[in-house]
C-alpha positions as a Python dict, from the first residue, in 0.01 Angstrom:
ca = {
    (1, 'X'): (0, 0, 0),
    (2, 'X'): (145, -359, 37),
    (3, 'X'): (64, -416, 365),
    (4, 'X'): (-299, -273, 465),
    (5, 'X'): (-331, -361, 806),
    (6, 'X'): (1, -371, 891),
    (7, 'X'): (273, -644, 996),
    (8, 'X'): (341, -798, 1323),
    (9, 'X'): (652, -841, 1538),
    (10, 'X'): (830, -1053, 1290),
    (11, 'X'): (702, -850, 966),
    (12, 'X'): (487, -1122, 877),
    (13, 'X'): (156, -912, 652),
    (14, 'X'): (-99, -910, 866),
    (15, 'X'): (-395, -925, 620),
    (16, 'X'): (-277, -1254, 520),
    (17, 'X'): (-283, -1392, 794),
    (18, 'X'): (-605, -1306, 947),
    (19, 'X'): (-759, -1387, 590),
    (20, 'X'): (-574, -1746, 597),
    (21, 'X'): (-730, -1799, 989),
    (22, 'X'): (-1066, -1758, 843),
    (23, 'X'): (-953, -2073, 650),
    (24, 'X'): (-875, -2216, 996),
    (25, 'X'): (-1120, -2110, 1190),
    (26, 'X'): (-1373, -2229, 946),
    (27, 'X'): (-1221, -2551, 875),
    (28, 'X'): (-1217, -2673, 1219),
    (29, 'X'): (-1629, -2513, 1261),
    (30, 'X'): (-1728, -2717, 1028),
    (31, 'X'): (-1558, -3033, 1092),
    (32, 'X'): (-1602, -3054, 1454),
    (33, 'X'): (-1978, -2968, 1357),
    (34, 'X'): (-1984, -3269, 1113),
    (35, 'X'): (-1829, -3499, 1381),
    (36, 'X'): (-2041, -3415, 1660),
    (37, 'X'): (-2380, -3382, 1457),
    (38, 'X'): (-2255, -3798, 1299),
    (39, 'X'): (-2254, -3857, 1713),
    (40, 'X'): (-2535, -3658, 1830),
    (41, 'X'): (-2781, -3733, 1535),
    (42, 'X'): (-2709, -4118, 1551),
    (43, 'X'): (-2734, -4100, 1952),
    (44, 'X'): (-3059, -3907, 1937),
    (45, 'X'): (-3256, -4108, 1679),
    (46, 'X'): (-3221, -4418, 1842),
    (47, 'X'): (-3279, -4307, 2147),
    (48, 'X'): (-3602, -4101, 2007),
    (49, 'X'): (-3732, -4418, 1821),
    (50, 'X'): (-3685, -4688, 2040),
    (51, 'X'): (-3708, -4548, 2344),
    (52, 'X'): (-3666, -4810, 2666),
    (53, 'X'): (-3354, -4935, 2769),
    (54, 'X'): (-3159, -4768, 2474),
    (55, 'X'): (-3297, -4368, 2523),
    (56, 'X'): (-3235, -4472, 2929),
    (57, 'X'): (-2847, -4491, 2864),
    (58, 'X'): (-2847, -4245, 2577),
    (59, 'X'): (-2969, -3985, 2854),
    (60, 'X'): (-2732, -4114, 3101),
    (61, 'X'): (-2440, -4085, 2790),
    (62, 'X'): (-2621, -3729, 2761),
    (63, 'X'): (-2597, -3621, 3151),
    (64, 'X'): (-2248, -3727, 3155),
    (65, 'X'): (-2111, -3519, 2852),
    (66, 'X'): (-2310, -3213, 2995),
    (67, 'X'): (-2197, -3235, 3356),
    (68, 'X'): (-1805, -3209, 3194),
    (69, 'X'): (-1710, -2858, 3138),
    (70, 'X'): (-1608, -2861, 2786),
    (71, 'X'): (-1313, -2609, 2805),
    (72, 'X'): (-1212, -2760, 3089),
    (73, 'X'): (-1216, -3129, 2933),
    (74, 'X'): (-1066, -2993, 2612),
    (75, 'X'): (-765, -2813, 2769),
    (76, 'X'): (-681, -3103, 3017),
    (77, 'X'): (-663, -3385, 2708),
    (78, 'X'): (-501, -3128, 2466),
    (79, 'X'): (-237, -3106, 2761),
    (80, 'X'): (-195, -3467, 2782),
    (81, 'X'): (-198, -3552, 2414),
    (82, 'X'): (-41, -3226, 2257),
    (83, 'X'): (-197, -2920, 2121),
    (84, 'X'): (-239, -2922, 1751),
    (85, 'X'): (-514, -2832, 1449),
    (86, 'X'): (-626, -3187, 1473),
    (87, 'X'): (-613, -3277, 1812),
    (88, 'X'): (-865, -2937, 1856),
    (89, 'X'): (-1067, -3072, 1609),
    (90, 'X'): (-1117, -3421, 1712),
    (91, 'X'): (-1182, -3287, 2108),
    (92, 'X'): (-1414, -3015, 2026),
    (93, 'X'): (-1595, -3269, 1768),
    (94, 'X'): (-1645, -3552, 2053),
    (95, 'X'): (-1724, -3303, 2331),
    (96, 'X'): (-2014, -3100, 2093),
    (97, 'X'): (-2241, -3387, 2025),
    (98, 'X'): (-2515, -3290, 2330),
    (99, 'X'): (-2726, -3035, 2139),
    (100, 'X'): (-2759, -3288, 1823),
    (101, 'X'): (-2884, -3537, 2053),
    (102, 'X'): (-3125, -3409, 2251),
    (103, 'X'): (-3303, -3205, 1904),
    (104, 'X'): (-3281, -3582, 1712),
    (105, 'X'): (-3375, -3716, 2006),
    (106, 'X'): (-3710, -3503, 2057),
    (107, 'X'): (-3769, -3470, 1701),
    (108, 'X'): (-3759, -3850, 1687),
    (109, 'X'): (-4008, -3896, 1905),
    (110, 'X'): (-4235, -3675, 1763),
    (111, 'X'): (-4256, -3857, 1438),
    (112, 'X'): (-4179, -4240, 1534),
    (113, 'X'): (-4575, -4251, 1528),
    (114, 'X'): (-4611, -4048, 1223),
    (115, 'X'): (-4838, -4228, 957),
    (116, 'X'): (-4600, -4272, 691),
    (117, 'X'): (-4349, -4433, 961),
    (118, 'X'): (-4630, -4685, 1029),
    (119, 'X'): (-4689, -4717, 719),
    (120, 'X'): (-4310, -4814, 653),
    (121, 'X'): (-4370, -5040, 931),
    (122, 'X'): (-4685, -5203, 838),
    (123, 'X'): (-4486, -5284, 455),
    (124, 'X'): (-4228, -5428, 618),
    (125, 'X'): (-3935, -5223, 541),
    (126, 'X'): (-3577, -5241, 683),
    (127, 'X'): (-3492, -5056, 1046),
    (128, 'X'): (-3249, -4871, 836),
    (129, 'X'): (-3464, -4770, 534),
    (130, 'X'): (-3730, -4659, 805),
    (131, 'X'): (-3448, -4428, 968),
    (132, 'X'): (-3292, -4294, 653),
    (133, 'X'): (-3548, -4242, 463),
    (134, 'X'): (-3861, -4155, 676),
    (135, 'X'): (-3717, -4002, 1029),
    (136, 'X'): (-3404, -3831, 897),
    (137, 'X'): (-3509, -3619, 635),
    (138, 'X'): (-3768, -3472, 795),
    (139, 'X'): (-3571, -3346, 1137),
    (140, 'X'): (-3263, -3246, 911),
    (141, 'X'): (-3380, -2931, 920),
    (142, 'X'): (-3365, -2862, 1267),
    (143, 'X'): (-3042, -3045, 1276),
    (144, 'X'): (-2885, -2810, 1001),
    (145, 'X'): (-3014, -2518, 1228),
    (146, 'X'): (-2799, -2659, 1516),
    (147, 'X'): (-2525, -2740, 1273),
    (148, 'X'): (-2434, -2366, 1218),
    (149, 'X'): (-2472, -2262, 1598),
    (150, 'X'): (-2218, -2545, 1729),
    (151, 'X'): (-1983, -2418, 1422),
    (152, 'X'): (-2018, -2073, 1603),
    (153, 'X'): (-1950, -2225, 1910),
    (154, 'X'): (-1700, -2457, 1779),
    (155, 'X'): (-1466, -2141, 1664),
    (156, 'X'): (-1479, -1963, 1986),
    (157, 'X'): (-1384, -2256, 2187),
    (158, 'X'): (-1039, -2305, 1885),
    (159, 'X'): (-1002, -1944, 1988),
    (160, 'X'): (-1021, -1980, 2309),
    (161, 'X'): (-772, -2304, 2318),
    (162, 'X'): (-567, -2153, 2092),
    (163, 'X'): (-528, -1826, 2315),
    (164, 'X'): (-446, -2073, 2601),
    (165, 'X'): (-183, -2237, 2397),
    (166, 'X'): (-332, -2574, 2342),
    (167, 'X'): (-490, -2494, 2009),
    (168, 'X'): (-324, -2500, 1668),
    (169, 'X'): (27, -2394, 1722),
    (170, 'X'): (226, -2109, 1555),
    (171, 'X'): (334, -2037, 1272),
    (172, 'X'): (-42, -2104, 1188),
    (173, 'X'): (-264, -1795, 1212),
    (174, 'X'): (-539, -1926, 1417),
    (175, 'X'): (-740, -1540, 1534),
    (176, 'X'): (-687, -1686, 1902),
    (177, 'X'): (-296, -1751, 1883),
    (178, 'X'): (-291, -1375, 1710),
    (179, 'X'): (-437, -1227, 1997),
    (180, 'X'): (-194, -1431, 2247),
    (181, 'X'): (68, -1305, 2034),
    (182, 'X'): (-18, -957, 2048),
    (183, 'X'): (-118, -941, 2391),
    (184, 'X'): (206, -800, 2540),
    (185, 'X'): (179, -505, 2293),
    (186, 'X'): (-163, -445, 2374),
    (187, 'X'): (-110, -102, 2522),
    (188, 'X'): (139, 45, 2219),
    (189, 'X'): (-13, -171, 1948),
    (190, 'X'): (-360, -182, 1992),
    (191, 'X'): (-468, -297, 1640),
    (192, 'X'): (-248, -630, 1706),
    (193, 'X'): (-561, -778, 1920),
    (194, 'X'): (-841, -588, 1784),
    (195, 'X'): (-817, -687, 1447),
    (196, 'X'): (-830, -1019, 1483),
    (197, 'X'): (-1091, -1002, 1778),
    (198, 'X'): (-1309, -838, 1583),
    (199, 'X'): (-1289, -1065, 1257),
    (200, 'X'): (-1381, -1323, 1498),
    (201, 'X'): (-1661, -1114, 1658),
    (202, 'X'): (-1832, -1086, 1331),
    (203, 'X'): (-1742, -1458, 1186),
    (204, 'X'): (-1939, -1565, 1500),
    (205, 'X'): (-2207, -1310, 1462),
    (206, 'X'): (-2277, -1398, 1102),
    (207, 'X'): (-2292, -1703, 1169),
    (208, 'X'): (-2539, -1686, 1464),
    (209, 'X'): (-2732, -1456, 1205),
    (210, 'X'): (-2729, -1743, 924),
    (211, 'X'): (-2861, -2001, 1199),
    (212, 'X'): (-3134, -1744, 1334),
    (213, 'X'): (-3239, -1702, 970),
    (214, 'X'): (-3262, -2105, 929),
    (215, 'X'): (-3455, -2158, 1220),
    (216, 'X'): (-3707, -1895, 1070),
    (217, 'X'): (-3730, -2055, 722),
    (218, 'X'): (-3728, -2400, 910),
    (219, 'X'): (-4037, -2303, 1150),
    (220, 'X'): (-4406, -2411, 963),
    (221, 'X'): (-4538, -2062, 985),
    (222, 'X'): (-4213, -1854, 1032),
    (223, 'X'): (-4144, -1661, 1363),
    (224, 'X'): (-4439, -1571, 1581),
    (225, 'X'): (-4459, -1198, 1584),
}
């Protein structure tokens, strides 16, 4: 059969298209996770190792950003600026950054008065060198673990903007402008809206999954039983 799952109104297959808005959907995950981890990560290890003046208005930076409702943010500037792939991506990646920060930020200050920091210290070696090489690899892990739950959340919020109309605009198969399309045949064409739901319920679920399993293999003695 040519068409497995069907076509929608305009006979468009609609296998193709929910297989090309995993493509999307993945796409913008990831780069709004990149974006906002560059923010967050940078934000929360200076904050974490110099502490003062600088983690005083990275907090303040940090209460701000979490006292603005990100949906709410994202659908009022994507309504001023225009809704588009990119515009999504850009929002989404300067609105994520809080959870980065505030795991850098702790992790930071856990290990600013490691040994081998002081050490690093005591020989003199560059502020940068010292933060590269010493603090960052050893909190990427926990940052990696936070990576793949903002890309979770980073896809439901497309959906969700995109299901408002001020995501990525049609003809693009984003799952959330499928389900705004097929939302006035919801009651004779079911499928239209529960195929694409549920590829996005389990994109998001696997996901979750992959960053559970992370945070497991990222703990020193695994999970506590």
């Amino acid at each position: 059969m040519d068409t497995p799952l069907g076509t929608d109104r305009l006979g468009r297959d609609y296998l193709s298209r929910l297989i090309y808005g995993t493509r999307i959907s993945l796409f913008i995950g990831i780069v709004v996770a990149l974006i906002s981890g560059l923010i967050g990560t940078t934000l929360g290890v200076l904050a974490g190792y110099f502490g003062g003046r600088i983690d005083a208005v990275v907090s303040y930076l940090l209460t701000t950003r979490l006292a603005m409702p990100v949906v709410l943010v994202a659908l009022a500037m994507a309504s001023l600026i225009g809704g588009s792939m990119l515009t999504v991506t850009l929002l989404l990646g300067l609105l994520l950054w809080d959870r980065f920060a505030v795991v850098a930020r702790s992790a930071t200050q856990q290990l600013r008065d490691a040994e081998y920091v002081q050490a690093a210290q005591a020989l003199g070696c560059p502020l940068h060198y010292i933060l590269l090489r010493e603090v960052l690899p050893n909190i990427v892990g926990a940052l990696i673990v936070v990576a793949t739950l903002e890309v979770a959340n980073a896809i439901l919020l497309e959906a969700t903007l995109s299901f408002l109309g001020m995501g990525v605009q049609p003809p693009s198969p984003s799952w959330g402008l499928m389900i705004a399309e097929g939302k006035a045949y919801m009651f004779f064409q079911p499928w239209v809206i529960t195929i694409p739901g549920s590829a996005l319920f389990v994109l998001v679920l696997a996901i979750n999954l992959l960053g559970d399993g992370l945070r497991d293999l990222s703990a020193p003695g695994g999970r506590n039983e």
